[in-house]
C-alpha positions as a Markdown table, in Angstrom:
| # | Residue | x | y | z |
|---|---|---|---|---|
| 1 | Unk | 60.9 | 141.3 | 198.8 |
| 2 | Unk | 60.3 | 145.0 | 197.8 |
| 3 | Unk | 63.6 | 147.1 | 199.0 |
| 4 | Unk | 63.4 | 150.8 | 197.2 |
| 5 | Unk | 66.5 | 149.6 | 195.2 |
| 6 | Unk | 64.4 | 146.9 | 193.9 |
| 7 | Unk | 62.3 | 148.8 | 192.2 |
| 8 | Unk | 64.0 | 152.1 | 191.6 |
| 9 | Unk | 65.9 | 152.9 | 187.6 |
| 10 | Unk | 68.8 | 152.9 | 189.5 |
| 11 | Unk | 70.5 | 149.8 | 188.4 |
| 12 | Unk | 71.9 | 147.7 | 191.5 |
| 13 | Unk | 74.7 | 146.2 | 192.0 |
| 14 | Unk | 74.2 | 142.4 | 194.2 |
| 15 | Unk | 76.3 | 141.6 | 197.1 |
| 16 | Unk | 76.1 | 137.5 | 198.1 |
| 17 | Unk | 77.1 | 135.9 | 201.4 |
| 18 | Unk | 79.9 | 133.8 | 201.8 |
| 19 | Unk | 78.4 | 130.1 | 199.9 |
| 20 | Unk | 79.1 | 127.0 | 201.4 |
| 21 | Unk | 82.6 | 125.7 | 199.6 |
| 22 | Unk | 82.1 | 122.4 | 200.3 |
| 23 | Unk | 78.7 | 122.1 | 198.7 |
| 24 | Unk | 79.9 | 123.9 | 195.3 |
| 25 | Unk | 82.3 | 120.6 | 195.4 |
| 26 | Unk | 79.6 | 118.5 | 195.0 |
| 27 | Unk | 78.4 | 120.6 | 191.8 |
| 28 | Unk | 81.0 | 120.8 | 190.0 |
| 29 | Unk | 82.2 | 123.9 | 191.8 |
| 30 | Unk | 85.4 | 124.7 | 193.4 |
| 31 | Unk | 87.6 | 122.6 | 195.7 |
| 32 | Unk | 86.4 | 121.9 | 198.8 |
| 33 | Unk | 87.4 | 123.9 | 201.7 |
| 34 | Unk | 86.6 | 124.1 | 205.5 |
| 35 | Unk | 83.1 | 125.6 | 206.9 |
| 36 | Unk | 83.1 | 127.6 | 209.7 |
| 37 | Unk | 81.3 | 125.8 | 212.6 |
| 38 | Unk | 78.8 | 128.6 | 213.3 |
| 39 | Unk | 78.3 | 130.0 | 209.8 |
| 40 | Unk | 76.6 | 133.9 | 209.4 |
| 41 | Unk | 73.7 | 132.3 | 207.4 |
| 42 | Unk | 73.0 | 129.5 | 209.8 |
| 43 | Unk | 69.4 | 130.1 | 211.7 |
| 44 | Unk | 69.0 | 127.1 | 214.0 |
| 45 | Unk | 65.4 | 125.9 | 214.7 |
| 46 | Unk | 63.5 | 126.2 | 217.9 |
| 47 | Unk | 63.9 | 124.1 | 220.9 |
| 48 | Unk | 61.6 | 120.7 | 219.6 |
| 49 | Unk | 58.8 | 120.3 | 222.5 |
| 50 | Unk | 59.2 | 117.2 | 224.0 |
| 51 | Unk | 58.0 | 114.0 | 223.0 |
| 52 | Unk | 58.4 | 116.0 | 219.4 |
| 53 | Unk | 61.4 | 113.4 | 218.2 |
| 54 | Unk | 64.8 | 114.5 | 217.6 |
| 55 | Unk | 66.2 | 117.8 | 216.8 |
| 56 | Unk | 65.6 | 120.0 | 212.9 |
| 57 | Unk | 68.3 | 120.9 | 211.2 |
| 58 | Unk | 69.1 | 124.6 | 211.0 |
| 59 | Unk | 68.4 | 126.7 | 208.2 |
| 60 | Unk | 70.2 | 128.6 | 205.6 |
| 61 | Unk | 69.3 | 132.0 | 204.7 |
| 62 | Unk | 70.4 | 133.2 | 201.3 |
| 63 | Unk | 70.4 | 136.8 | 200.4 |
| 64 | Unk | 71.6 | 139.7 | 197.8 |
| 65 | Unk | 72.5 | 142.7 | 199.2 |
| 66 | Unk | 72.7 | 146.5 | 196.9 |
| 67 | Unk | 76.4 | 147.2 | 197.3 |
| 68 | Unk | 75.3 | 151.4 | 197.4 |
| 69 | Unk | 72.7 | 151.1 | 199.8 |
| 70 | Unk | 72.8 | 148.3 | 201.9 |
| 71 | Unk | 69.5 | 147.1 | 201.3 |
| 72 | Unk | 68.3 | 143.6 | 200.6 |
| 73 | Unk | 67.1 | 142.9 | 197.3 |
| 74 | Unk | 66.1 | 139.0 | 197.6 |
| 75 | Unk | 65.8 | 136.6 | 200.1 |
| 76 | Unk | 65.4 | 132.8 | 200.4 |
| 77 | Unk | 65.4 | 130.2 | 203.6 |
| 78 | Unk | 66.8 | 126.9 | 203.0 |
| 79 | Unk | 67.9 | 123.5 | 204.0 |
| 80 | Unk | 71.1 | 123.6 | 205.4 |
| 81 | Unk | 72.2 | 121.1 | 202.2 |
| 82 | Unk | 71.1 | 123.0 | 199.5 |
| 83 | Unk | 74.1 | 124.5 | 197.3 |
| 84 | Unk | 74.1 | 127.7 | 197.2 |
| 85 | Unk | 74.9 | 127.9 | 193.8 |
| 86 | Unk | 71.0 | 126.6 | 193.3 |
| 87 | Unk | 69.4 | 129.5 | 194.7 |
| 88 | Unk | 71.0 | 132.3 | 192.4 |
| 89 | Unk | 67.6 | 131.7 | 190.3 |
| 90 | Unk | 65.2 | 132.5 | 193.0 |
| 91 | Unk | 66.7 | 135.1 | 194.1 |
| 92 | Unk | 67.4 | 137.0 | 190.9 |
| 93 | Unk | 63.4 | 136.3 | 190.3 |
| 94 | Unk | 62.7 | 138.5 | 193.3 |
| 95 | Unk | 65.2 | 141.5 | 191.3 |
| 96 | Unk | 63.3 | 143.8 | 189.0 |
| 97 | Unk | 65.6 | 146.3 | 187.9 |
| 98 | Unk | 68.5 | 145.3 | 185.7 |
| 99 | Unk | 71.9 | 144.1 | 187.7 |
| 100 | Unk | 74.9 | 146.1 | 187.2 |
| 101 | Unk | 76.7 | 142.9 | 188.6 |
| 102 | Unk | 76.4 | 140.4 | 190.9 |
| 103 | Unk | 79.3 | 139.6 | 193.5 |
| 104 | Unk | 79.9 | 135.9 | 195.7 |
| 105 | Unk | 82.8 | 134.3 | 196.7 |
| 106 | Unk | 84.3 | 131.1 | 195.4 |
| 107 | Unk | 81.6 | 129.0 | 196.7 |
| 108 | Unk | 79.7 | 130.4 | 193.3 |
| 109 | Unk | 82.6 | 129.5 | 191.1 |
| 110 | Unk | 80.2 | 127.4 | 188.8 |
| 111 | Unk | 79.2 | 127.1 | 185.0 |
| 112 | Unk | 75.2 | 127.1 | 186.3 |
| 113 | Unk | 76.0 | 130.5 | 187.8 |
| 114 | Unk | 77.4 | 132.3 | 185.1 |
| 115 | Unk | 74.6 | 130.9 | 182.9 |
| 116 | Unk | 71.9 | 131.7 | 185.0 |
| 117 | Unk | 73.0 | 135.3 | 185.5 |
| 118 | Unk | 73.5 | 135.3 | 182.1 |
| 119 | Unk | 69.8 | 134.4 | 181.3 |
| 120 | Unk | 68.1 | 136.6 | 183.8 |
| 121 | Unk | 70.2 | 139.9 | 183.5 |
| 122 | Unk | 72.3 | 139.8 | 180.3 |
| 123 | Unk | 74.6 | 143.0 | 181.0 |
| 124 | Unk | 75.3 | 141.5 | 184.3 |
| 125 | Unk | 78.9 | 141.3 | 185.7 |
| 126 | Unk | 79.5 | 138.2 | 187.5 |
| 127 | Unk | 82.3 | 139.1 | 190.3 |
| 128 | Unk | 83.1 | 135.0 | 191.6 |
| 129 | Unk | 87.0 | 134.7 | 192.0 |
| 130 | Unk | 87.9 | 130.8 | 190.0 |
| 131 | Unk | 89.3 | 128.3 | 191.7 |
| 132 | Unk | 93.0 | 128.2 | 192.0 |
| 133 | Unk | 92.9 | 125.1 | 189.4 |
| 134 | Unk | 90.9 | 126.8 | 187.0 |
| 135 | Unk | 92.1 | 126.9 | 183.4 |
| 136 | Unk | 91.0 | 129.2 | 180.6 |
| 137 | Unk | 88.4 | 127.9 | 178.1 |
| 138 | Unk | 89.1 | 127.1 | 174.5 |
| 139 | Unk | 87.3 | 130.4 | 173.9 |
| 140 | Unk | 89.9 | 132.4 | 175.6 |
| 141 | Unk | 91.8 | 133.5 | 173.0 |
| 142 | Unk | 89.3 | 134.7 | 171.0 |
| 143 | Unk | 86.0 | 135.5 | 172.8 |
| 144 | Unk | 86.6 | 135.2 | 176.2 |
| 145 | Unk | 83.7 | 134.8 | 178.8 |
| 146 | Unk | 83.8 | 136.4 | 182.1 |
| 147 | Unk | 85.6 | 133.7 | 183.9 |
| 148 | Unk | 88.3 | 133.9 | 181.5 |
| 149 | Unk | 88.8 | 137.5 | 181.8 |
| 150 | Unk | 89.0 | 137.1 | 185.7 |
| 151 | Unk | 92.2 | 134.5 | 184.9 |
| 152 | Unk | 93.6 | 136.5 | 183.1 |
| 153 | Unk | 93.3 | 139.5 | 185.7 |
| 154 | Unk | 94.6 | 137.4 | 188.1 |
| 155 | Unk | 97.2 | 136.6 | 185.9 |
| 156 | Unk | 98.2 | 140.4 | 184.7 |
| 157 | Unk | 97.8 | 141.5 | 188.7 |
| 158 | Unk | 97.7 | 138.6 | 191.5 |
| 159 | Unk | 94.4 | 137.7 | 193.3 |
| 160 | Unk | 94.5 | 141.1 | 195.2 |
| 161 | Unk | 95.1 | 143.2 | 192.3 |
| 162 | Unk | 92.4 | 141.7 | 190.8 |
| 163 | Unk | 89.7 | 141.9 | 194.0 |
| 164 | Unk | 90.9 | 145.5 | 194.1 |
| 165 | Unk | 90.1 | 146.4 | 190.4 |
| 166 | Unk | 87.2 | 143.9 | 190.2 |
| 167 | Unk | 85.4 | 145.5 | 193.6 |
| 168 | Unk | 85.1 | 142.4 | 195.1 |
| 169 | Unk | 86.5 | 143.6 | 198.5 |
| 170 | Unk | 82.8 | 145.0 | 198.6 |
| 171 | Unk | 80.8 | 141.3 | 199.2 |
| 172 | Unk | 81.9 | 142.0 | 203.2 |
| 173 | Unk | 79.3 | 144.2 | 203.3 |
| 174 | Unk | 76.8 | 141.5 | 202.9 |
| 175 | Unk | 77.9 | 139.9 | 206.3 |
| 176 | Unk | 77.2 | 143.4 | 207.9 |
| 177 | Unk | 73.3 | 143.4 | 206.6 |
| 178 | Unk | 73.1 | 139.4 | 208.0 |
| 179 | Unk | 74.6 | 140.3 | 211.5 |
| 180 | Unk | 71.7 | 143.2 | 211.8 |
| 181 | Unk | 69.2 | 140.8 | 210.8 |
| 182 | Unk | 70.3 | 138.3 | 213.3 |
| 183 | Unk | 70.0 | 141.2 | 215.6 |
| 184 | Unk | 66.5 | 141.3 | 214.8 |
| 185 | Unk | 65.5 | 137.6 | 214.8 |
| 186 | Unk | 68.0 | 136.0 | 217.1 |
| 187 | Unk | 70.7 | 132.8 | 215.8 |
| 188 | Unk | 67.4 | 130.3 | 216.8 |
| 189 | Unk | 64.2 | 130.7 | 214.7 |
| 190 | Unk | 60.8 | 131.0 | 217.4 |
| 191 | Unk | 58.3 | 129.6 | 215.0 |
| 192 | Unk | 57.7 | 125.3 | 214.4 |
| 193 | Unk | 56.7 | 125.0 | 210.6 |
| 194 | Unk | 59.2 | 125.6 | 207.1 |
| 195 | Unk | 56.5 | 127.7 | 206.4 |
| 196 | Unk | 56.3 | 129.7 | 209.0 |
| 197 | Unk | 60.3 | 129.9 | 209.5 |
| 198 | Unk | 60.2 | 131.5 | 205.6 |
| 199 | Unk | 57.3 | 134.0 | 206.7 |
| 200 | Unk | 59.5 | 134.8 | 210.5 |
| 201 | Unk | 62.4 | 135.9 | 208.3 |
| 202 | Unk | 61.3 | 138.1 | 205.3 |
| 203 | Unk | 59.2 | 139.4 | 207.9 |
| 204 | Unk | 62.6 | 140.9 | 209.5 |
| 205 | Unk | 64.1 | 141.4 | 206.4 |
| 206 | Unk | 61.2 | 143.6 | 205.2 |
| 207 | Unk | 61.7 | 145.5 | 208.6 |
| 208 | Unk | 65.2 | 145.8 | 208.0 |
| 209 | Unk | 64.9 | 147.0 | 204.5 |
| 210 | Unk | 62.1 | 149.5 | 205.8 |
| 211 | Unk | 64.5 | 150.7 | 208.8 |
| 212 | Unk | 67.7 | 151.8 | 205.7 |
| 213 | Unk | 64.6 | 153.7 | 203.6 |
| 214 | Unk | 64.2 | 156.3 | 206.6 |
């Protein structure tokens, strides 16, 4: 997944879809909350032949989006159950330049997310607004770690003062870049094998990417 803002010194700054809030429940996350029937990363399979057996579940595309440019910097196609949360590590693998920060919604709100970013881009910000039940840490006081510093944001200036000053009202740009790709490719996949599904989409996201360089 080459994009010019992968591999330009300009350091990016990652944009992530909206995660699936009930899924992050399961892992520790935040509360759960209601999922849109037709979600923006949902890609349904093909028709099944018949005689094939029953119906494939559809597919969840995960992406990270340069908030400056619009362009995708990683991609990865999913089962439709895997947390979201999970595929932070993939796709900051696919990132060669140093993250300014990395922005999801509260579907990301989890200890594995912070750490991870934490382990793959050290200077990183993570942007994830905490649960409304979150709770400083014992380190608070003293050394407080990102999370706590968004409580006590919120805190200081409401939730809205805080996505204002944090420049998390950015992340809808993210659902932009998927709606063009669905453009491309359609809601239903055309090809029958995982493999070729994964191969179908970075093929249009390459495209895409290719199209926002000219």
């Amino acid at each position: 997944m080459a994009g010019r803002a992968a591999h330009s010194t300009r350091r990016p700054t990652a944009l992530l879809p909206s995660g699936d809030l009930n899924s992050a429940a399961t892992t520790g996350g935040i509360s759960a909350g209601t999922v849109p029937a037709r979600r923006a990363d949902r890609l349904d399979p093909p028709t099944p032949r018949s005689g094939s057996g029953g119906a494939e579940s559809w597919r969840k595309l995960h992406i990270g989006i340069d908030a400056e440019t619009g362009q995708m910097l990683a991609s990865e196609l999913t089962a439709n159950e895997v947390d979201d949360g999970s595929q932070i590590e993939p796709l900051l693998n696919q990132i060669t330049s140093s993250l300014v920060s990395l922005t999801g919604d509260g579907a990301y709100d989890q200890a594995g997310v912070y750490g991870t970013v934490d382990q793959c881009h050290p200077e990183a910000q993570v942007v994830v607004p905490p649960r409304s039940t979150a709770v400083p840490s014992d380190m608070a006081e003293g050394t407080p770690s990102q999370r706590d510093r968004h409580l006590q944001s919120i805190a200081e200036h409401g939730r809205i003062g805080w996505q204002k000053r944090s420049w998390y009202t950015h992340r809808a740009l993210v659902e932009t870049v998927i709606s063009r790709i669905k453009r491309g490719i359609g809601d239903v996949l055309q090809l029958r094998t995982d493999r070729c599904h994964t191969s179908e989409v970075a093929i249009a996201v390459y495209a895409l990417s290719r199209m926002l360089e000219l």
